[in-house]
N, C-alpha and C positions, 0 to 999 in steps of 0.2 A: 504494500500500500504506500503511493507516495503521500510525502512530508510537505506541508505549504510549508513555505519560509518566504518571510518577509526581504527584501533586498534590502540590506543599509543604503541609505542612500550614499553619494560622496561627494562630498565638496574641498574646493581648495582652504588654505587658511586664508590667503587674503580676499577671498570673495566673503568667506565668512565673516571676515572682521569687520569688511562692509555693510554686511546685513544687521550685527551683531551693534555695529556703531551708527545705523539706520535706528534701531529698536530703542536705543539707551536715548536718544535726543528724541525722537517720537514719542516714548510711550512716558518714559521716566522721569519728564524734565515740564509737564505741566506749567508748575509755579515757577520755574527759571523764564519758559515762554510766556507765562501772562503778565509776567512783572516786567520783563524784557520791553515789552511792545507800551508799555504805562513810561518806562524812561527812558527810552528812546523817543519816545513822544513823535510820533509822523517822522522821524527820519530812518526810514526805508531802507536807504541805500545801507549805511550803515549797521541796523541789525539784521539784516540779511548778510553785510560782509561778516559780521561776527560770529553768523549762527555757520553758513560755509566754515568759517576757518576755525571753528570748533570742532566741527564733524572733520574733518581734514585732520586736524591733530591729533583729535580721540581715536581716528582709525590709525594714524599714525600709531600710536603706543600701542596699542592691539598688537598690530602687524609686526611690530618690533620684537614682543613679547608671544609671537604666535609660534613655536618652534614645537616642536615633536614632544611630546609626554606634558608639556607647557600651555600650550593654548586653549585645551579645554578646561582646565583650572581658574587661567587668569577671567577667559569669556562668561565664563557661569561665576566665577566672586563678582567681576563686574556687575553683571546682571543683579546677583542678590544683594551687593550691594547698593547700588541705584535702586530698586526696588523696595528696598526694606525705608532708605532714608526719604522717597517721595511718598512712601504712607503716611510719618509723621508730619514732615515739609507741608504735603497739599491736605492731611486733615487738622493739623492743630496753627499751621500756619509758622510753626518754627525755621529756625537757620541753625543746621550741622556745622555750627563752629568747633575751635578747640574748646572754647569754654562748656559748652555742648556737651564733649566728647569728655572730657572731666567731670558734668553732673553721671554722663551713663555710669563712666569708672565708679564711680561713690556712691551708686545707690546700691541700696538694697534690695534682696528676691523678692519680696513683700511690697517693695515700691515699684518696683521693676514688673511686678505680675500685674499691676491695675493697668498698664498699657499691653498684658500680652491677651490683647480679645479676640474674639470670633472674627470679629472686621479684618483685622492682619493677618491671622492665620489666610483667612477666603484671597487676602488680597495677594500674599504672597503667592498662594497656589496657584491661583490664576496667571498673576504676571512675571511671579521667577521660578517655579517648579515645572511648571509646564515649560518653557522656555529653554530651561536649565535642564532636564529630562530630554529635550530635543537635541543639542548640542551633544551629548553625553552619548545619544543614540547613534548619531548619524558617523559621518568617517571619513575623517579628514585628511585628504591626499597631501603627504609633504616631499618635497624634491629633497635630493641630498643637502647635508648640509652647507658647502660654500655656495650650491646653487641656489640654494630656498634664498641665503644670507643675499644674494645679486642681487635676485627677482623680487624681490622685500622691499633693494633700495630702492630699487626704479620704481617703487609704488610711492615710497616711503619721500625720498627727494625731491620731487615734484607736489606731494603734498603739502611738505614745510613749505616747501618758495613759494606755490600758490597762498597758504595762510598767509604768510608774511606778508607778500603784496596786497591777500584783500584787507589785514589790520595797518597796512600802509597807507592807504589810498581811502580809505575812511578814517584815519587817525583822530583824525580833532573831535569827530563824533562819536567814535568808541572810546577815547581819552575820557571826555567828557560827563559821559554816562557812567562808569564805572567810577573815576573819581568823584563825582558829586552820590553814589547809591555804590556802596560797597559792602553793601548785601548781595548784591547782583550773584557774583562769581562763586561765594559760598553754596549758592541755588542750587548748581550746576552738578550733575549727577553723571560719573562717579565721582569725576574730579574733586569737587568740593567735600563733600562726607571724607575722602581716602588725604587727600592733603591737612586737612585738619586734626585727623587721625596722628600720622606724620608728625605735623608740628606739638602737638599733647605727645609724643611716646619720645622726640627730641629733648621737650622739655623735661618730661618726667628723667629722662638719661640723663642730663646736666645736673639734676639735682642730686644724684643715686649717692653720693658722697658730701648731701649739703650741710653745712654744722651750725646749729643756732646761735648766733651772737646773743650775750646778755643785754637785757636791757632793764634803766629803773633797777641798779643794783644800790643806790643812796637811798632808795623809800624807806620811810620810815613813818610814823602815824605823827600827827601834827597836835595840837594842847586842845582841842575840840573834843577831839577822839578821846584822848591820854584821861580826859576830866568827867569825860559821861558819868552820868550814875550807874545806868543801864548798861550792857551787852548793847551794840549796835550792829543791827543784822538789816542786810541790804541784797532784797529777792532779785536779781536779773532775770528778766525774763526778755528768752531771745523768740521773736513769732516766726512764723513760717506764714510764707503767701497771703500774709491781708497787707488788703487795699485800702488807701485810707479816704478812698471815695464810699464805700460801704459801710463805715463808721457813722453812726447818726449823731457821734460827738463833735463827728467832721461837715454836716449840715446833712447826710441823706434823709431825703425821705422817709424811710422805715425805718421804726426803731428798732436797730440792734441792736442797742449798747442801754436798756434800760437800769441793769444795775451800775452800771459805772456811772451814768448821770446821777442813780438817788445818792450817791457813796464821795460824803465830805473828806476833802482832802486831797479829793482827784486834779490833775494836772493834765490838760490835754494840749499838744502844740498840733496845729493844721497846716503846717507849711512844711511835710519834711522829707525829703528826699535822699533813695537807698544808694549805696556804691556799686551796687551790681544788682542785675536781674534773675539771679540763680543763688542758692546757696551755698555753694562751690568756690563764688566769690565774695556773695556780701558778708558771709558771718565770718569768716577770716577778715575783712577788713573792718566791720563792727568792731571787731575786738583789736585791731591793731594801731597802733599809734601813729600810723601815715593817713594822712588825707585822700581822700579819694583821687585828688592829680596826684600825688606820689604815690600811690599803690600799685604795687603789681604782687600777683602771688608768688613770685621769688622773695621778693623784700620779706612778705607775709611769714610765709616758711622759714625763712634764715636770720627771723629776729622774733626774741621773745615778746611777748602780748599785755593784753592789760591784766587776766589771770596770773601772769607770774609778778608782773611787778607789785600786785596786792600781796603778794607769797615772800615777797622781798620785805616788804613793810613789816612780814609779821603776821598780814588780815588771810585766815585760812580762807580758800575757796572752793567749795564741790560743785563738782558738775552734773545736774542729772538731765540723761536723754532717753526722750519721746521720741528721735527723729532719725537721721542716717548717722550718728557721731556727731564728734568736736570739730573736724575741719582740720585737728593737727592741734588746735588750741589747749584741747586741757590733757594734754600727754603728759604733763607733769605735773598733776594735780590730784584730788581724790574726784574718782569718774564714775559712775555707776548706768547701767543701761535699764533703762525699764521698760523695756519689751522684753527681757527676759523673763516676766512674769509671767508664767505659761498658764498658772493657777489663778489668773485675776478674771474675772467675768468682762473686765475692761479691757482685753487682751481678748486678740481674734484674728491667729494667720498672721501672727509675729507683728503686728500692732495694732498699740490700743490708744484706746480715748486720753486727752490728757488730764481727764479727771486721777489718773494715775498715781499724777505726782503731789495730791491735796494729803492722804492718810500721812502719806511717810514725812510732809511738811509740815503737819502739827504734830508730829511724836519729834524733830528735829525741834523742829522749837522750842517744843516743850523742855529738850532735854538743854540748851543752849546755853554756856555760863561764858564764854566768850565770844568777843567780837568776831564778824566772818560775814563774805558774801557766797549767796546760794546761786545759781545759775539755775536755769529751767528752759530746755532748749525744746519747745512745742513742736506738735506735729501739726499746729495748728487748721490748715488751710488748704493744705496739700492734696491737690488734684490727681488725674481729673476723677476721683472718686470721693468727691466731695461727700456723699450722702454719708458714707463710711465713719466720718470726724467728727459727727456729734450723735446723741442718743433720740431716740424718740421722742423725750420730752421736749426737746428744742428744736423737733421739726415744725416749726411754727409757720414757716412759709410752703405753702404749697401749690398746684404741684409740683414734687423736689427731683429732679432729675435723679434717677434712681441706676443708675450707668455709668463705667467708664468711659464708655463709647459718648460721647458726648454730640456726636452728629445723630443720634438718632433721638435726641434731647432739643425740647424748641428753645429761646432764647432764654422765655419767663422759667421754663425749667429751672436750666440751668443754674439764672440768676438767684434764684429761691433756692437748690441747694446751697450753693455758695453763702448766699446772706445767713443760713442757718450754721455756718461757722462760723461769724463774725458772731452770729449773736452767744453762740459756745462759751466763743475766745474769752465774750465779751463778762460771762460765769464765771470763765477761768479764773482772768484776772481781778475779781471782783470778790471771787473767794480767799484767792492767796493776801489779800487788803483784811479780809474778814478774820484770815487767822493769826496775821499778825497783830492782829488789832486784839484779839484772841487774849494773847500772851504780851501784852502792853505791861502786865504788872511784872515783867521778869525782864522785857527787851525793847528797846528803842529801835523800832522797824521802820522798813520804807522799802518799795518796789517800783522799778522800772520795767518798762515795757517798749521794745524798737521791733518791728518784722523786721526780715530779712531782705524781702522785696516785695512787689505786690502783684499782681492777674492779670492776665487779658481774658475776657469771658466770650471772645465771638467776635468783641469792636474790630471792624475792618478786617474780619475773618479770623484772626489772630486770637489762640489759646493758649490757657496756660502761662509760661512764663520764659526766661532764657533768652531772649532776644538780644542784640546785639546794641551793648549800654549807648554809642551815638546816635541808634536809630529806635529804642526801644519805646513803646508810646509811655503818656505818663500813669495808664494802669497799672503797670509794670515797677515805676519808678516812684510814685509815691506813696509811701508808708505812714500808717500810725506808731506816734511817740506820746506816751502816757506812762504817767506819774504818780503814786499814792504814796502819800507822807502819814505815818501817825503822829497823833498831838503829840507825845513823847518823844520821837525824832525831831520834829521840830521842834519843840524846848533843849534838847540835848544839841542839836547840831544846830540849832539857830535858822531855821530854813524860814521864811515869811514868804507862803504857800500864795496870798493878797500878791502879792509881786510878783510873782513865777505867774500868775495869772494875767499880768498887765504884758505877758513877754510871748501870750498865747501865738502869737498870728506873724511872728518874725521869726524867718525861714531859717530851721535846723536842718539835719542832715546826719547819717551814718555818723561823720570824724567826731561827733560829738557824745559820745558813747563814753571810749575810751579814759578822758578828762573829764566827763562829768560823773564818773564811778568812783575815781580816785578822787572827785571832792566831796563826793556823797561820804566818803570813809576815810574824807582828812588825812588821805598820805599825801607827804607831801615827798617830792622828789622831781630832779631837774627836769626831768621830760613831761611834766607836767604843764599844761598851755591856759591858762586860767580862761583866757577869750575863747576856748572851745567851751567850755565848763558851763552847760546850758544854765545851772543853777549857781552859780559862782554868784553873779551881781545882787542875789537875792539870801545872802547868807549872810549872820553875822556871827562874831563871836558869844560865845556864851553869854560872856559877864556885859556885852554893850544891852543898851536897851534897845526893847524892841522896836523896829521899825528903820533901826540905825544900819540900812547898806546900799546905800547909794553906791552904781559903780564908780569905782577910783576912790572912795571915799570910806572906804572898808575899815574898821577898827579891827586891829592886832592884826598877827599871820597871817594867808592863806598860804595853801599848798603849792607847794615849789615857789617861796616868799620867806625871805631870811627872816630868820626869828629877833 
């Protein structure tokens, strides 16, 4: 009885690289092509010379890298590469930068699994297993080696001089687009995802031997501090992805923040603005002593932070996390993770609510005979599985998008899960005020609060977060900054909360963190910048009377201020 058999089909390599660098610009490059044709704006000639002399190069490297046991490897990573990064690109409206390619590094399975849905799976199959399945099948004819290497270049050398001349001959108008929108080229699939890639696995290698410089080794606690009656304990709390347009302390429409409005002592500033749109970047530079134009995550890395220079002074700090980790911050500190609470009903698939961290911050407190600042790194906000970050009880806005998948969520979805964080957060922080307040007759408390960065919900298609800090909208960029003082802190450290009120509405920022923690706990020491020190102007010393802090007009010390 005969056997059907199917015939391989067979193809050259550089017909294939053509077809293969035909698919990668057609199918994969969507958002490269509709944002291309937006800044090019009507000049034709031009992103047509650029879209030619892309395809030209793209098959250029193929063709290059197309050799015998080699070409079906690089054609199908290509493909799953392009593929994989225009699911996220054309549904959350993200840019595969390095910064990007550093959130992927850092998360975690738990975080990493809200984005592995049914939509990617189907998308992948369709557009790089089937694709990638064909390649794989089919049989590809290769000429000997020096000869394949000729017949390669005669494809290959004609392709560069033609690119060159068409990014010649359009120069001023591809200059121009690119320079002015330099989002453009990150689009660009594979090229962009695999260069970024590159550039994060370059950096991460430079740094493999990097050594932390000390910093903040003269802190020491200042006569505020040294005089307290009380323990003075100071809550950091670091947010995750709120927006400080969903704040109804920050004028929105719905109230989400009803406990923070009834809760005396509250400090809100409205004008404040993150160092970055990812956590990868801003909570490293929250906590570091460089300004957001002096920042880069080398500097971050290769110099100690504001947790260690409290650790200099003397003022212990712990760190507890609800989220992906420290960032590299508290590696030398006392760290504790709480999503390892397997046994907590708050705990669900390796994270939980951050009702988490309220039990184990009144038995802290409670047990508290010395000065210290507590850190509280939230999961707060963190998409796109919003529904996931707060309880039933605070799903108060409905209908709540109930999906990762967020395109199969309408707008008001969405916005109503999301707002049902803010109003969580808004518990959070309104509890941790409650329990210090709690333990008033043992400790002199007070709590900060800065997110990290803040959301795109859909505006201009754009989700989520990450965008690229020149071009990032101000969803993204601006954050809530909130402050609870107890009476006892403010009679101990002299705060006139009336003042910090008059300072609501003039524009703070991330740098301001760092320096106003170290004056919230009176270390003083040279890297201490008093004009970052948000509460600086509204502090006095103990023994002045009240009302007495005009800036420049300060009675006694402050920190980093010769005694």
């Amino acid at each position: 009885m005969a056997v059907f058999r199917i015939r391989r089909p067979e193809i050259g390599s550089v017909a294939l690289s053509a077809l293969v660098t035909l698919y990668l610009l057609l199918v994969t490059n969507r958002a490269f092509w509709s944002h291309a044709v937006v800044y090019f704006d009507g000049a034709w000639a031009g992103l047509l010379g650029l879209g030619v002399a892309l395809w030209l190069t793209t098959f250029s490297a193929l063709t290059a890298l197309s050799m015998k046991y080699v070409a079906k490897p690089v054609l199908i990573f290509s493909i799953l590469v392009s593929v994989s990064a225009a699911y996220f690109v054309d549904t959350f409206g993200v840019i595969i930068d390095k910064d990007m390619i550093g959130n992927v590094t850092a998360t975690t399975g738990a975080e990493a699994g809200h984005l592995l849905t049914g939509s990617l799976a189907l998308h992948l199959a369709l557009y790089a297993l089937v694709p990638a399945l064909l390649i794989a099948w089919i049989k590809i004819t290769h000429r000997r080696f020096i000869a394949k290497a000729g017949v390669n270049f005669l494809f290959i050398a004609p392709s560069l001089i033609l690119s060159g001349l068409l990014i010649y001959a359009n120069f001023a108008t591809i200059a121009y687009a690119l320079r002015e929108h330099r989002d453009l080229m990150p689009r660009f699939n594979p090229a962009g995802p695999i260069t970024s890639a590159v550039r994060y696995g370059l950096s991460s290698y430079r740094e493999r031997n990097l050594v932390v410089q000390p910093l903040g080794t003269d802190a020491h606690v200042g006569p505020r501090l040294a005089r307290a009656g009380k323990p003075v304990v100071v809550v950091v709390i670091a947010g995750e992805t709120a927006r400080a347009m969903n704040f109804s302390l920050n004028g929105y429409k719905r109230d989400t923040n009803p406990e923070l409005e009834a809760l005396a002592g509250t400090i809100n500033y409205r004008n404040v603005t993150s160092c970055g749109t990812a956590t990868a970047v801003s909570l490293p530079c929250m906590f570091s002593v460089y300004t957001h134009k002096q920042y880069s995550g080398w500097k971050a890395r290769s110099t100690e932070n504001l947790v260690n220079v409290l650790t200099h002074a003397g003022v212990p700090v712990t760190w507890w996390d609800n989220n992906t980790g420290s960032k590299g911050i508290a590696d030398l500190i006392s760290f504790a993770r709480m999503t390892n609470r397997k046994d907590s009903p708050l705990c669900t698939n390796g994270e939980c609510l951050d009702e988490i961290f309220l039990d184990e911050l009144d038995k802290k407190l409670a047990a508290t005979t010395t000065n210290g600042v507590i850190v509280l790194h939230q999961l707060g906000s963190h998409g796109p599985s919003y529904y996931l970050r707060y309880p039933e009880a605070f799903r108060r806005f409905t209908p709540d998008c109930r999906t990762p998948e967020l395109m199969r969520c309408t707008a008001e979805e969405i916005v109503n899960a999301y707002d049902n964080t803010i109003l969580y957060t808004d518990h959070i922080l309104s509890s941790v005020a409650r329990l210090i307040e709690k333990h008033q007759d043992r400790i002199a408390g007070a709590m900060i609060y800065m997110s990290d960065h803040g959301e795109s919900l859909g505006e201009n298609g754009i989700y989520l977060h990450g965008a690229p800090y020149a071009i990032a909208p101000k969803e993204q960029t601006q954050v809530p900054f909130i402050a609870w003082f107890s009476k006892v802190y403010q009679e101990e450290m002299g705060v006139d909360i009336t003042c910090l009120a008059k300072d609501a509405d003039a524009p703070k920022s991330h740098d301001n963190l760092f320096h106003t923690v170290l004056g919230m706990m009176d270390v003083q020491t040279g890297v201490y910048d008093r004009s970052l020190d948000a509460f600086a102007a509204c502090t006095r010393k103990k023994d002045d009377a009240p009302g007495y802090h005009a800036a420049g007009n300060l009675a006694g010390p402050m920190p980093g201020e010769a005694l």
